[in-house]
Structure formats: C-alpha cells, structure tokens
KENU-84944 format. One line per 4 residues: number of its first residue (from 1); their letters; for each residue y, z, x of C-alpha. Coordinates in nm, 4 decimals. Layout:
N
NUM	A	Y,Z,X | ...
//
This chain:
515
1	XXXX	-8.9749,0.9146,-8.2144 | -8.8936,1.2051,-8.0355 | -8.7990,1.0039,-7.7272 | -8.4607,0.8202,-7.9397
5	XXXX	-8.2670,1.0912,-8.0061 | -8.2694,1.2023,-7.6198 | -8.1869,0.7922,-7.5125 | -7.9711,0.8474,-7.7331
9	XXXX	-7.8349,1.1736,-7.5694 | -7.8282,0.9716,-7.1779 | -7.6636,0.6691,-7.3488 | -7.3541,0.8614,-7.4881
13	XXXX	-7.3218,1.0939,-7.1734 | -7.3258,0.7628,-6.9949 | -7.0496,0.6064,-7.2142 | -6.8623,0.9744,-7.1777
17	XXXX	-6.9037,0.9295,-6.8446 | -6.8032,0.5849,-6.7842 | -6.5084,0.6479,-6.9821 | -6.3797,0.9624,-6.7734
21	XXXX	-6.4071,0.7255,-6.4486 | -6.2323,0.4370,-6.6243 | -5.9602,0.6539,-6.7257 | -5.9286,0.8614,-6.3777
25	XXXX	-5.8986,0.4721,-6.2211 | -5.6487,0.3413,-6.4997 | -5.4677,0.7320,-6.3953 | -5.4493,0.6237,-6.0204
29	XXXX	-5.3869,0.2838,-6.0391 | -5.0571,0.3342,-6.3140 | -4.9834,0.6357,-6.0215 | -5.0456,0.3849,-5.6885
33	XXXX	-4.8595,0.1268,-5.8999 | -4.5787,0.3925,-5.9656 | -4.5378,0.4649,-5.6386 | -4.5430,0.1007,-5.4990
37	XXXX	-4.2261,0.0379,-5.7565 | -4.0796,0.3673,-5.6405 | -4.0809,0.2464,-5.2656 | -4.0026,-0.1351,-5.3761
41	XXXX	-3.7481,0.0159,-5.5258 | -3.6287,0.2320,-5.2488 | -3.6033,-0.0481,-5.0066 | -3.4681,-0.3059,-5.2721
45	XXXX	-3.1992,-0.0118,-5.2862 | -3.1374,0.0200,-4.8926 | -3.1238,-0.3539,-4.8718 | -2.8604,-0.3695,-5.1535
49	XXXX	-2.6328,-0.1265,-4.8986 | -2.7705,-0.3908,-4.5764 | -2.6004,-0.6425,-4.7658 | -2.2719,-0.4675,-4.8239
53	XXXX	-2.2988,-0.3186,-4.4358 | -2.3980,-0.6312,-4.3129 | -2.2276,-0.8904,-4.5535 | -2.5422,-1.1096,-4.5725
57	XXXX	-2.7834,-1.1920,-4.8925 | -3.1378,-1.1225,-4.8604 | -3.3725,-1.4148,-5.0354 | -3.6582,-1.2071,-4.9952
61	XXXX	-3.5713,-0.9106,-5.2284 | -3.7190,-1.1278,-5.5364 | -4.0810,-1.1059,-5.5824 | -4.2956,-1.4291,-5.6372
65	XXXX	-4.4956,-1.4279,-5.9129 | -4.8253,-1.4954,-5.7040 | -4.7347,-1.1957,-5.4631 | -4.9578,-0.8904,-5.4584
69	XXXX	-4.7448,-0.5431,-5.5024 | -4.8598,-0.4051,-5.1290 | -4.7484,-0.7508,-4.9712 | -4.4489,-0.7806,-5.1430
73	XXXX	-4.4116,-0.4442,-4.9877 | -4.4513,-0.5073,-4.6860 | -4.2569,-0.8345,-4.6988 | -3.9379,-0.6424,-4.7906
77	XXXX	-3.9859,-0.3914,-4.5136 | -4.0178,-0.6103,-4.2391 | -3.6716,-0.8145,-4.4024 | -3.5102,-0.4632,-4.3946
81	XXXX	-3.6820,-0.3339,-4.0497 | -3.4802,-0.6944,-3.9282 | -3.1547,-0.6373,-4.0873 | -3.1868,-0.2722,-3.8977
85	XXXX	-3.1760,-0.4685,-3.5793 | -2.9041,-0.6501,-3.6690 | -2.6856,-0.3645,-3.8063 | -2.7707,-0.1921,-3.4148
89	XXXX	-2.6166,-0.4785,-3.2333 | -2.3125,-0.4766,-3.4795 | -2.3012,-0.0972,-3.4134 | -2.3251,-0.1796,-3.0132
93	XXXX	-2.0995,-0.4653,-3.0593 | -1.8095,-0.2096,-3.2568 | -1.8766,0.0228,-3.0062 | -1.8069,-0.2065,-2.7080
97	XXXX	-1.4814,-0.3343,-2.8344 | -1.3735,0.0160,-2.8452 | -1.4569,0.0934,-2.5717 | -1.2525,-0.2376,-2.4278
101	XXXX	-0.9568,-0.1236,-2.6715 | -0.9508,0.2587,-2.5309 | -0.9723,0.1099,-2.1728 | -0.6991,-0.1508,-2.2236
105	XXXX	-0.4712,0.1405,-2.4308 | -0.4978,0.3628,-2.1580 | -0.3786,0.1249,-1.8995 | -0.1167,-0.0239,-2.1965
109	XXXX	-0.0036,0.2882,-2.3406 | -0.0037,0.0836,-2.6678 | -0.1498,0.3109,-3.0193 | -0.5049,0.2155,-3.1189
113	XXXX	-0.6657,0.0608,-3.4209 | -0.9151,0.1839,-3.6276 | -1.2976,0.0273,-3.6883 | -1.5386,0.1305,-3.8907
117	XXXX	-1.8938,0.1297,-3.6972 | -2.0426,-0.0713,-3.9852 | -1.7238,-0.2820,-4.0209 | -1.7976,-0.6574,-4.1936
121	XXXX	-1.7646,-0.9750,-3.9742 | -1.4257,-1.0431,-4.0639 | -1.3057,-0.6771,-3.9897 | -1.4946,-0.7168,-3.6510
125	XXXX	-1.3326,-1.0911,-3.6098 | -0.9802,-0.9749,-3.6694 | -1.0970,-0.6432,-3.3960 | -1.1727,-0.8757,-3.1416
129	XXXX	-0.8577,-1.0690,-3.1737 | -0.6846,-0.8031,-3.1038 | -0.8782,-0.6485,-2.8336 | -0.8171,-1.0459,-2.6425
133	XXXX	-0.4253,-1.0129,-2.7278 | -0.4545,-0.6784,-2.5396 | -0.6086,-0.8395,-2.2719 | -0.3693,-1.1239,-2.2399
137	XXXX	-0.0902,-0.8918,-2.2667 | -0.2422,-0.7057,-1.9908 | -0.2578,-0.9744,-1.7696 | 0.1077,-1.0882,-1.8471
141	XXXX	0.2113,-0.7482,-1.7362 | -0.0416,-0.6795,-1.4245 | 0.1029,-1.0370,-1.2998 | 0.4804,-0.9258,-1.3941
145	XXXX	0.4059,-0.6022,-1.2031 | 0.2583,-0.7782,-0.9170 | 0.6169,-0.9617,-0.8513 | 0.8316,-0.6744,-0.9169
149	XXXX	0.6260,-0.4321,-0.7318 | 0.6222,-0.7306,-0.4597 | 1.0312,-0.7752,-0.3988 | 1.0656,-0.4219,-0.4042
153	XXXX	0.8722,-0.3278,-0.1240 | 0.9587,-0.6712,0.0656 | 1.2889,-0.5778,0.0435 | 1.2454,-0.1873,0.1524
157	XXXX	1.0022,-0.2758,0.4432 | 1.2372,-0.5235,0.6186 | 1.5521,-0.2570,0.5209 | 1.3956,0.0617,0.6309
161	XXXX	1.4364,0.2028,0.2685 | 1.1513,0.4877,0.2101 | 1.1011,0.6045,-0.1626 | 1.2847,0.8979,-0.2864
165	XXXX	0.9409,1.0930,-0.4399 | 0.5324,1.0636,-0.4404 | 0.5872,0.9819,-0.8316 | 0.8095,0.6754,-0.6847
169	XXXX	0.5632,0.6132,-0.3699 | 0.2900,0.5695,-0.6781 | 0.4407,0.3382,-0.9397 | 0.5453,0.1146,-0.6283
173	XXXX	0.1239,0.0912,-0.5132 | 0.0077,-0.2651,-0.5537 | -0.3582,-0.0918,-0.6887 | -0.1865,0.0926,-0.9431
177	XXXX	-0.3351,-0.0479,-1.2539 | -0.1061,0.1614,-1.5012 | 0.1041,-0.1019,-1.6907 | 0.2905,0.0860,-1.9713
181	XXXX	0.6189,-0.0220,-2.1201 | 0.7538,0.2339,-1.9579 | 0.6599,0.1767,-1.6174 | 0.7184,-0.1829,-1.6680
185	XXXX	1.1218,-0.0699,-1.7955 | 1.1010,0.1698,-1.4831 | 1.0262,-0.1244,-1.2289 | 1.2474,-0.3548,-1.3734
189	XXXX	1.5098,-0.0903,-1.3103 | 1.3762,0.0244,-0.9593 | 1.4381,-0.3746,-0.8737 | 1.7921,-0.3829,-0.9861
193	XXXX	1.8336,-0.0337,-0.8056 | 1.6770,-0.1904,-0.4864 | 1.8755,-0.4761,-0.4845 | 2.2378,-0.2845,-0.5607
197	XXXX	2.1185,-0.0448,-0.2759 | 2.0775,-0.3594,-0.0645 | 2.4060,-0.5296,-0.1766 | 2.5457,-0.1910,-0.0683
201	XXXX	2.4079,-0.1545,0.2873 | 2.5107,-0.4867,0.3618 | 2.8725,-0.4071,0.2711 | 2.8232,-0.1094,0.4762
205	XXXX	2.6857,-0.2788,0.7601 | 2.9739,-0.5454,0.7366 | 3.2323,-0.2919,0.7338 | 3.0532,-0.1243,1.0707
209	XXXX	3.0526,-0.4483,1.2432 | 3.4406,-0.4664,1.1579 | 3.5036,-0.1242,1.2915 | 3.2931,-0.1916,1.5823
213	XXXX	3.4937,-0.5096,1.6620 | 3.7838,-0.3779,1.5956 | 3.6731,-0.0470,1.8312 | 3.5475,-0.2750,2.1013
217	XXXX	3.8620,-0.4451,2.1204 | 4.0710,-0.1660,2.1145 | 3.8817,-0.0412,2.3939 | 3.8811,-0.3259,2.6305
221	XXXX	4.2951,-0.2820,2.5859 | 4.2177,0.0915,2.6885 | 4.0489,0.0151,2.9996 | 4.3087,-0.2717,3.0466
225	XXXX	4.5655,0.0066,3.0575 | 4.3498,0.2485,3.2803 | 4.3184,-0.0199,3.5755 | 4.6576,-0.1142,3.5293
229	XXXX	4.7377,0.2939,3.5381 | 4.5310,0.3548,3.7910 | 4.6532,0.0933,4.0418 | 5.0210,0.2473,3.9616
233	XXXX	4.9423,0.5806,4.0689 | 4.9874,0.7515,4.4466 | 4.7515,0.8766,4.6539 | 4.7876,1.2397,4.6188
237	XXXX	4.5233,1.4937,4.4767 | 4.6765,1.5259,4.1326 | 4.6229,1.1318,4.0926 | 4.2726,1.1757,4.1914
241	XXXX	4.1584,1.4145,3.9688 | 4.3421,1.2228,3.7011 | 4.1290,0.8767,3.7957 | 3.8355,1.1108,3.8284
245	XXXX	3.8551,1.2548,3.5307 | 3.8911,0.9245,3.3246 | 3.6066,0.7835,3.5626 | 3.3325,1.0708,3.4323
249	XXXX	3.4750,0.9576,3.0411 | 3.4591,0.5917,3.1220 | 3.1111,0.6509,3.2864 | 2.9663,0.8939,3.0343
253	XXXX	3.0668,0.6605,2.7470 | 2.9089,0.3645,2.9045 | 2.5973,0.5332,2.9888 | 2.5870,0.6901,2.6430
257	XXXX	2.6201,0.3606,2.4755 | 2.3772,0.1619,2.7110 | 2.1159,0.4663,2.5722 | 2.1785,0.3939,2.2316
261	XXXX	2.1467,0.0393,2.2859 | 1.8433,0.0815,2.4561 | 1.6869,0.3494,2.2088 | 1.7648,0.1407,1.8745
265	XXXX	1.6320,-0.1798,2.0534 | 1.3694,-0.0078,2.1634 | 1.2854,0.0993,1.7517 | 1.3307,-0.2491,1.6198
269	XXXX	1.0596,-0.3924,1.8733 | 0.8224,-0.1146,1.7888 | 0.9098,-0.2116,1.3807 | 0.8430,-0.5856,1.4544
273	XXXX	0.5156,-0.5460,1.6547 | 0.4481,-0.2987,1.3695 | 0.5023,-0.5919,1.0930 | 0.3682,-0.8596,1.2793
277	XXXX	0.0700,-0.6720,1.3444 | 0.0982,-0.7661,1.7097 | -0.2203,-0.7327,1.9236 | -0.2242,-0.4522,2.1892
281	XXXX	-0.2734,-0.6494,2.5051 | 0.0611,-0.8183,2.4523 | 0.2345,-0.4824,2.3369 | 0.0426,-0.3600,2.6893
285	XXXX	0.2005,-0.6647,2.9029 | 0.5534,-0.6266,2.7669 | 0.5597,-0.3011,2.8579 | 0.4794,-0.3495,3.1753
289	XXXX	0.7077,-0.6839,3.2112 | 1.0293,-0.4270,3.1897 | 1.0519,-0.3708,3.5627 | 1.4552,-0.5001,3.6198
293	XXXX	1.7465,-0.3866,3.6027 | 1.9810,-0.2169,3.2797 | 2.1022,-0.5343,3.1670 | 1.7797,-0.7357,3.2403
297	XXXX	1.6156,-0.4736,3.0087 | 1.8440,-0.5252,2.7163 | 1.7881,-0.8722,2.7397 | 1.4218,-0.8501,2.7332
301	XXXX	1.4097,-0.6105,2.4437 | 1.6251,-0.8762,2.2579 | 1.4579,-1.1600,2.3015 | 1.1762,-1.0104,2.1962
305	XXXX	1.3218,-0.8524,1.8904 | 1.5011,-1.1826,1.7850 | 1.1681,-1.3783,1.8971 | 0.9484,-1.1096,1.6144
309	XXXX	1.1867,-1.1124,1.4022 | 1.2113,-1.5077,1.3681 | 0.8185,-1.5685,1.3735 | 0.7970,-1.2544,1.0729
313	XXXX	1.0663,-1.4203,0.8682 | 0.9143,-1.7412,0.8576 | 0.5677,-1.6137,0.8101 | 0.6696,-1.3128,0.5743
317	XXXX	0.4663,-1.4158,0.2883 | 0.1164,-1.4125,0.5108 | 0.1763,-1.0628,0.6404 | 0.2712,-0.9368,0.2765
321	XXXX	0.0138,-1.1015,0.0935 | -0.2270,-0.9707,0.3859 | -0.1011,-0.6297,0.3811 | -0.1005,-0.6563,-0.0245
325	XXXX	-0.4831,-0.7968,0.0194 | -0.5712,-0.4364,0.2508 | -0.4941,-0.2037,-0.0111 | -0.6854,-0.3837,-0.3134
329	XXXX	-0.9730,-0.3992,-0.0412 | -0.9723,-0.0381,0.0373 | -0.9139,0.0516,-0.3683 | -1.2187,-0.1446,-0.4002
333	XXXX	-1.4248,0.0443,-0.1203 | -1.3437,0.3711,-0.2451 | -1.4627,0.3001,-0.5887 | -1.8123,0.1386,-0.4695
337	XXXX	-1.8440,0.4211,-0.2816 | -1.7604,0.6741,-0.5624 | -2.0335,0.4629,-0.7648 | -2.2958,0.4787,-0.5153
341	XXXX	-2.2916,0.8549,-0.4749 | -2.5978,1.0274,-0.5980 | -2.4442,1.2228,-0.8613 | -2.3078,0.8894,-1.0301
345	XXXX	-2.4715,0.6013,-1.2269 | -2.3343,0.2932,-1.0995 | -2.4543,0.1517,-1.4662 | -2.2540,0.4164,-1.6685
349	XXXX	-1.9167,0.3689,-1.5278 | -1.6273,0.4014,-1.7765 | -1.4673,0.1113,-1.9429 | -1.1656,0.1709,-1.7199
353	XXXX	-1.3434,0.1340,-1.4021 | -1.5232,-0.1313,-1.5241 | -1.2044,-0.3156,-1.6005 | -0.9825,-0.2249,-1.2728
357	XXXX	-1.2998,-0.3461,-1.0937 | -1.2935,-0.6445,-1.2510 | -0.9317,-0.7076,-1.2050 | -0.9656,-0.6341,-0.8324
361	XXXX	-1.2371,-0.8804,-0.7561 | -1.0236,-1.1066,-0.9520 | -0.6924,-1.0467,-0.7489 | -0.8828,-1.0572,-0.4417
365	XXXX	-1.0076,-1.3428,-0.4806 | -0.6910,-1.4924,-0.5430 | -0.5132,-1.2831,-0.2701 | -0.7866,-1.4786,-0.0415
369	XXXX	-0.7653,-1.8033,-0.1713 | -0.3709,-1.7748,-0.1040 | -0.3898,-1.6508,0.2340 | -0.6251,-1.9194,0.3412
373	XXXX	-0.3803,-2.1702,0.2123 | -0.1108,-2.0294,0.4342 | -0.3551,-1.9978,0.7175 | -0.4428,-2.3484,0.7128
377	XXXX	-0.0696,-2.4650,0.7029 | 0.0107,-2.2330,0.9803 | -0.3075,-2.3899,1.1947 | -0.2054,-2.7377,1.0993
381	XXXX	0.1701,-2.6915,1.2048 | 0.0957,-2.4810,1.5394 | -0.2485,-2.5829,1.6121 | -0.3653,-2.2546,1.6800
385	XXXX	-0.4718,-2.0007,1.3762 | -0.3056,-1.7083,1.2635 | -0.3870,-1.3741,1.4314 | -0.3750,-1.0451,1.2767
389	XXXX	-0.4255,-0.7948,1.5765 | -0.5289,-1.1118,1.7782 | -0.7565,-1.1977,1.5418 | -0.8125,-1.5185,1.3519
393	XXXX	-0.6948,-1.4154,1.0068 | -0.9251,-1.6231,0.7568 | -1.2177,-1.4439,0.9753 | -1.0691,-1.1031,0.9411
397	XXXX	-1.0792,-1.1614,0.5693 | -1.4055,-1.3080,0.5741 | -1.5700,-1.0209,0.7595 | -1.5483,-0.6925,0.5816
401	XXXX	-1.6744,-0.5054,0.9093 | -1.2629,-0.5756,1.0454 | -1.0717,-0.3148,0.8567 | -0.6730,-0.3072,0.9518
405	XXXX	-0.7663,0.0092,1.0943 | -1.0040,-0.1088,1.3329 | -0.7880,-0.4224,1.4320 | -0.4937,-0.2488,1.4869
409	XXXX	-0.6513,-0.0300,1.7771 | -0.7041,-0.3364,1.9903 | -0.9575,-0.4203,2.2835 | -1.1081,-0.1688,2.4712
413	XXXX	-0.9280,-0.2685,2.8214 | -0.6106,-0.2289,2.6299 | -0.6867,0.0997,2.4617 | -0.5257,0.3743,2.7314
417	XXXX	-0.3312,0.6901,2.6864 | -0.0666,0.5499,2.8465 | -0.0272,0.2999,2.4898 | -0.0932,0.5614,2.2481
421	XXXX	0.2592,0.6603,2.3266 | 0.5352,0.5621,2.1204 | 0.6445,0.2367,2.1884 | 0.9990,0.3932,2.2964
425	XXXX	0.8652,0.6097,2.5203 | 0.6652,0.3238,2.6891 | 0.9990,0.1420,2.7695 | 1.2191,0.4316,2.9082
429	XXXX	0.9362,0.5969,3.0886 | 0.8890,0.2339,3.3010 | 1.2757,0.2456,3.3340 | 1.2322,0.6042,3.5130
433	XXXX	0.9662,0.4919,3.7067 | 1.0878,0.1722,3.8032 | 1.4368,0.4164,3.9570 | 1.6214,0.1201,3.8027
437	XXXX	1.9716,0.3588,3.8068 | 2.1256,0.3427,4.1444 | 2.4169,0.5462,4.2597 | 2.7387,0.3654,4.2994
441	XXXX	2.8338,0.3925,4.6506 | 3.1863,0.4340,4.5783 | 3.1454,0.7405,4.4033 | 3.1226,1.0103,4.5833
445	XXXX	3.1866,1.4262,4.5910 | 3.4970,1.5728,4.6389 | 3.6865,1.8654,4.6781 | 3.9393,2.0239,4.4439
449	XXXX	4.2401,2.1563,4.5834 | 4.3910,2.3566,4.3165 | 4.2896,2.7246,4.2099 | 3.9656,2.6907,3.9214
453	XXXX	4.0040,2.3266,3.9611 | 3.6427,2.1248,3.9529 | 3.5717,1.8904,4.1969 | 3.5183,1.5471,4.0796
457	XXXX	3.1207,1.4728,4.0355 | 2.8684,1.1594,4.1621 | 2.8233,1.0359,3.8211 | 2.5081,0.8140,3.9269
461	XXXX	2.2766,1.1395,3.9910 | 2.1491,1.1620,3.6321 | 1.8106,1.2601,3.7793 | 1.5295,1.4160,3.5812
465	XXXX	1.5080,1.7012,3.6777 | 1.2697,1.8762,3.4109 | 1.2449,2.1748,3.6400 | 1.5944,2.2529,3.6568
469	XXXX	1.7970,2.2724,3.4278 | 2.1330,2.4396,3.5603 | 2.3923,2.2347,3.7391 | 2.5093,2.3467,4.0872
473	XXXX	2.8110,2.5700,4.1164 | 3.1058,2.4069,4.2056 | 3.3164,2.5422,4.4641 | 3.6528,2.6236,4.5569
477	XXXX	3.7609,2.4564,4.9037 | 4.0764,2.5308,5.0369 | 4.2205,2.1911,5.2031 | 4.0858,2.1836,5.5478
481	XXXX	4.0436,1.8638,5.7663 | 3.7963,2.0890,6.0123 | 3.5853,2.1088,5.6894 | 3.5379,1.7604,5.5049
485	XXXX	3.2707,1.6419,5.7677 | 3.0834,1.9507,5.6496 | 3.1626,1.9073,5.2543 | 3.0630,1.5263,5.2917
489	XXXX	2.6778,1.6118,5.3530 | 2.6976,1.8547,5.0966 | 2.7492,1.6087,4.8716 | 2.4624,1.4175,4.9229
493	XXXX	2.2396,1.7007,4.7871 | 2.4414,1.8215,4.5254 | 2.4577,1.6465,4.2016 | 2.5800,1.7376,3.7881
497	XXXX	2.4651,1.5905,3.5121 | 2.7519,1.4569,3.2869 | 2.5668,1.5198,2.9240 | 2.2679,1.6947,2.8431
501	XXXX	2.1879,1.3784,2.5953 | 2.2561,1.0969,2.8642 | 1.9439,1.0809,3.0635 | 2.0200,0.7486,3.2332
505	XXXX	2.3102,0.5958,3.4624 | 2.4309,0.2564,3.4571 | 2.4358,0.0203,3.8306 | 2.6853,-0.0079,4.0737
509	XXXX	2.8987,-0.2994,4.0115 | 2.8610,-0.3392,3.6324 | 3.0948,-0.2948,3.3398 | 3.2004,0.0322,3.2183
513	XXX	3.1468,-0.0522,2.8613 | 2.9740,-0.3153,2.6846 | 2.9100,-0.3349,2.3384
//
C-alpha cells in the first residue's frame, strides 16, 4: 500500500513534467511561427514596393493552402531575390541612357531631362525616345557640319584665305565633334562670310586685271614714244645720258617685273604640287628640266601651273575627301593611343569618347567607300590609278603603315638637301647656275662729261656677288680721245647693280617689258 501513494507521486511529476515540455514547444512553435509571418510579411512588404518599382504583379505572393510556412518562405524570397535582378538591369539600363543623354548634350548643348533610377517602363520608353531623337538630331547636324565645314575650307584652300584666330582654325576642323546651335549659327555665318569675301576678291582681282591692261597699254604707248624720241635726238653727250638714263628705267622695270613674274609663278607651282600631293621624283625632274632661257622659264612654270591646276580642278573632290579622310584617321590614332596607355582602361572610356569613336569609324568608313568610288572612275577613265605621293590611292588607304606624312617625303633617291629647299628657291637657284642672263652687247660703259655727272652703267652685270656688296665708284673723266681705249677695258671689269631687289637681268635682244 505504501508503494501507491509514491506511483502516484512519479505519475503526477510525469504529467507536470510533460506538461512544462508541451507548453515550452507550443511557446516556440507560436514564437518560430511568429517570426516566419514577421519575415513573410517583410518580404510580402518589399515585394509590394518591387511591384510599384518595377510595375509588374507577383503571382507568387499568395500562399497555397497545401504550402508549408518555411517553403512558402523560401518561395517568396527567391520571387523577390529575381525581381532584384531585374530592378539592377533597369538601374544599369537608366544609367546607360544617361550616360548616352549627357554624352549627346555635351556635344548638342541642348538642357537635359530628368530620370528617376527606378523609373517605370513607360518613363524609361518615353527616355529612350528621346535619347534616339538626340541621336538623330545629332547626325542631322554632324552631316550639316560636314558640308559647311567642307565649302569653307574648299573655298579658302584654293583662295589662299587663312583663318583670322585658333578659336576660328578649331570650329573649321573636320574632327571637331562639337555641334551646338551655336556653332551650327556660327558656320552658317562663316559660309556666307567666306563666300562675300570671295565675291569680293574677285571684284578686286577684276578691277587689277583692268588696271593692269589698262597700265600695260599705256606703257607700250610710252615706249612707242621713247623709240620714236630717241631716234629724234642728236648725237651729242646730253642726248646720251638722256637715252641712258631712260635705258637703266626701261631695263630695271623689265627686270623687276620678269622677277615678280617668276617669283609668283614660282609660288603657285609649289601650291599646286602642294594640293595635288605631287610625288618628289617629278618635283626633282622639273626642277632640273628649267635649264633655258628667261622666257623659256616662264613658259615652263606655266604650263605646269595651268597643267596642276586643270588635273586638281577636275579631281578636287578626291584630294578633299582624301585630305578630309587624314585628319579623322589621325583623330582616331591619337585616341587609341590615349586608350592604350597604361594609366587608362580602354573598357572605362567616357560616353563621349565612346560616341566620337563611333562616329569616326562610321565616317571613315564612308570617307573610304567614297574615295574608292572616285578611284575607280578615275582608273576606268585614264587607265592608270590615282596616286597620292606616287602612290596608288585605294592602297594608301588600305594600308595604315602609309601616313601622309610618310608619303609626302618621297623615295629615298629623291630625298636630297638640295629638295628640302623651298620649291622657289629650287627654280631661281638653277636659273643662277644655269648663267641664263647674258649681257647685251650693245650696252656698254661710258664716260660722263659733265662735272658730278654718272656715267651710264652695263645694266646686264646683275651678278651675285654675296661678297660684295658696294658698287664701284664712278669716276669723273674729262673728255679725252688719248683716254677712251683705256676707259673701254675698264669697263669690262667694272659693273653696278641697278636695285638691291632685282637680282636677275633679262637677254640681249628681248622686250623691255612684258606683262
């Protein structure tokens, strides 16, 4: 009996017992289940703002009746880890159109719109609309730009016009890829400035060549009147320093003229070989072809200026596409290069680069595709190609080891001091060489007779004498048969120049003027 009341004892500390653990694991599970509905409803939350971010539904949030709490869980954390993914691209999507929007602006000048990072697919829609109307309007203006940048320069290349500052030098820069309204207003006016400036110079130039006729004529009826004088007056030594005196002024003129002639001709054949890109070894055999007389020399020079001139004309759109074609090419060089440095990533380049590279490779290639067309017409019409430098053009382009610079310094055989000189002084030192100015034999030395009178000079002795610069003292002579014998071999060693500025003599036997 005594044994019951202690079963008795075990059984109810058993129940006690079984009760305590039954409530401690009703108290954790209502706790685990508390905080499974606290995270459920943490994420339901955070998807609620995914939906409004992202402007989707999520099916998932609603729990099936057959789901455990932990999967459901898990279900809605993966749906929300996904929708995190999602949101990132839209972020890296924003991000990249404004990036394309503050590249475009800053080449545009136009103001910027706003977008929110976690803007909704119609806000990003609308965004990239108008990130592809800034493109477009870029392109309208880089090809607008393009032509007005292109008639400008055509027409102050072939005029000789240089531009007034380095801002002016800039905006006219094919590679330039700033396209503002303003610039765009400023080129516009820079081509109606250009073309009044041209309108102008050829009035000006018209009203030279009237003056020059006009002056040409008037002086043929000059030197009408001087041989007609001159055969009117006596023989006496009064009359010959008169016809000596006009002799020196008919002579100095001419020779004076013939150096401007020869000087500006000279210029224009170095600006054609210059613009026709001409290949050394023919600049070299030119050159050396001048080996005649005054007259001979003119006619040469010329020729060849009318013959460049003719063959640029006709193929002016080749060289200016070509020379257009050079500076994209070396734009492009320099910013490869600036990307392959080690202190750059060529992966993080700015939107801006990105974009002027892009637009380079894309005008280049239709720079190329251009100048082959031309170059294939050219080939087809002369049967031979077009040389740059002597140089088949479409392989010039195709090789990127021939740079203009390269090209333009000719063969080796042709590459002497001698043509590093200007082309000017090329062409007058082979006239000094070549002793193409002969003295006249009928001019000769000869005395004065009256008191600080000068005797008349031999105006063919325009030697070049570097060493000397002083003329020979003229003496007085009283007039003595005994003595001319004497003062005739004097004269043969004694010579004057007539200007300091006319280095050269015209022939025996020619005209005194010719214009």
């Amino acid at each position: 009996m005594a044994e019951k009341p202690a079963a008795l004892t075990v059984i109810d500390n058993v129940s006690w017992r079984v009760k305590r653990l039954y409530s401690d694991l009703s108290n954790a599970s209502d706790a685990k289940k508390e905080t499974f509905n606290e995270k459920i409803n943490l994420l339901v939350t955070k998807i609620d703002r995914m939906e409004n971010k992202l402007g989707i539904k999520v099916v998932t949030k609603d729990r099936r009746s057959s789901m455990a709490t932990d999967i459901w869980l898990l279900t809605l954390d993966d749906e929300l880890a996904e929708h995190r993914k999602q949101l990132s691209k839209r972020i890296a999507e924003v991000e990249n159109l404004l990036g394309q929007q503050d590249a475009l602006l800053d080449v545009l000048g136009e103001k910027p719109r706003n977008l929110s990072k976690m803007a909704k697919p119609d806000d990003i829609g609308a965004f990239r609309n108008h990130v592809q109307d800034l493109q477009e309007l870029r392109e309208a203006r880089l090809d607008e730009a393009f032509d007005l940048r292109y008639s400008i320069l055509t027409e102050m290349k072939v005029r000789g016009i240089e531009p007034d500052t380095s801002e002016e030098r800039q905006l006219l820069k094919p590679t330039d890829q700033r396209l503002t309204a303003e610039i765009m207003e400023t080129l516009r006016f820079k081509v109606m400035d250009v073309t009044d400036k041209v309108e102008g110079l050829d009035n000006d130039m018209e009203f030279l060549r009237k003056g020059i006729s006009a002056n040409a004529n008037e002086m043929q009826t000059m030197y009408a009147f001087i041989d007609r004088r001159a055969k009117k007056l006596d023989a006496s030594e009064h009359s010959y320093e008169v016809l000596a005196k006009q002799l020196r002024c008919c002579e100095s003129l001419y020779a004076m003229t013939w150096k401007i002639l020869t000087e500006e001709l000279c210029k224009e054949v170095h600006k054609y070989w210059k613009l026709t890109k001409s290949q050394m070894d023919a600049k070299h055999d030119f050159v050396l072809s001048i080996n005649e007389g005054p007259w001979k020399t003119l006619e040469k020079l010329e020729n060849e200026v009318d013959t460049l001139k003719k063959f640029y004309e006709t193929n002016k759109r080749l060289y200016d596409l070509y020379d257009c074609r050079t500076e994209f090419w070396q734009r492009l060089v320099a910013l490869e290069n600036k990307a392959s440095d080690s202190d750059q990533d060529y992966h993080r380049k700015s939107p801006r680069e990105d974009l002027e590279l892009t637009t380079i490779n894309k005008t280049l290639l239709n720079l190329d595709g251009e100048i082959k067309k031309l170059a294939n017409e050219f080939l087809e019409k002369h049967n031979r190609p077009f040389e740059i430098y002597g140089q088949d053009i479409l392989k010039v382009i195709a090789d990127p080891k021939l740079t203009d610079e390269n090209l333009s310094l000719g063969s080796a055989s042709a590459v002497t001091a001698y043509e590093t000189l200007p082309a000017l002084t090329h062409i007058l030192a082979v006239l000094n060489s070549a002793n193409l100015y002969k003295p006249p034999s009928s001019m000769t030395k000869r005395k004065a007779t009256g008191k600080g009178e000068e005797s008349s000079q031999d105006l063919t002795g325009l030697e070049n004498s570097e060493a000397s610069g002083d003329q020979p003292k003229r003496k007085k002579e009283k007039k003595d048969k005994k003595k001319k014998k004497h003062h005739k071999s004097e004269r043969k060693h004694k010579h004057t120049n007539i200007d300091k500025d006319n280095d050269d003599e015209p022939p025996a036997n020619r005209p005194l003027i010719a214009i």
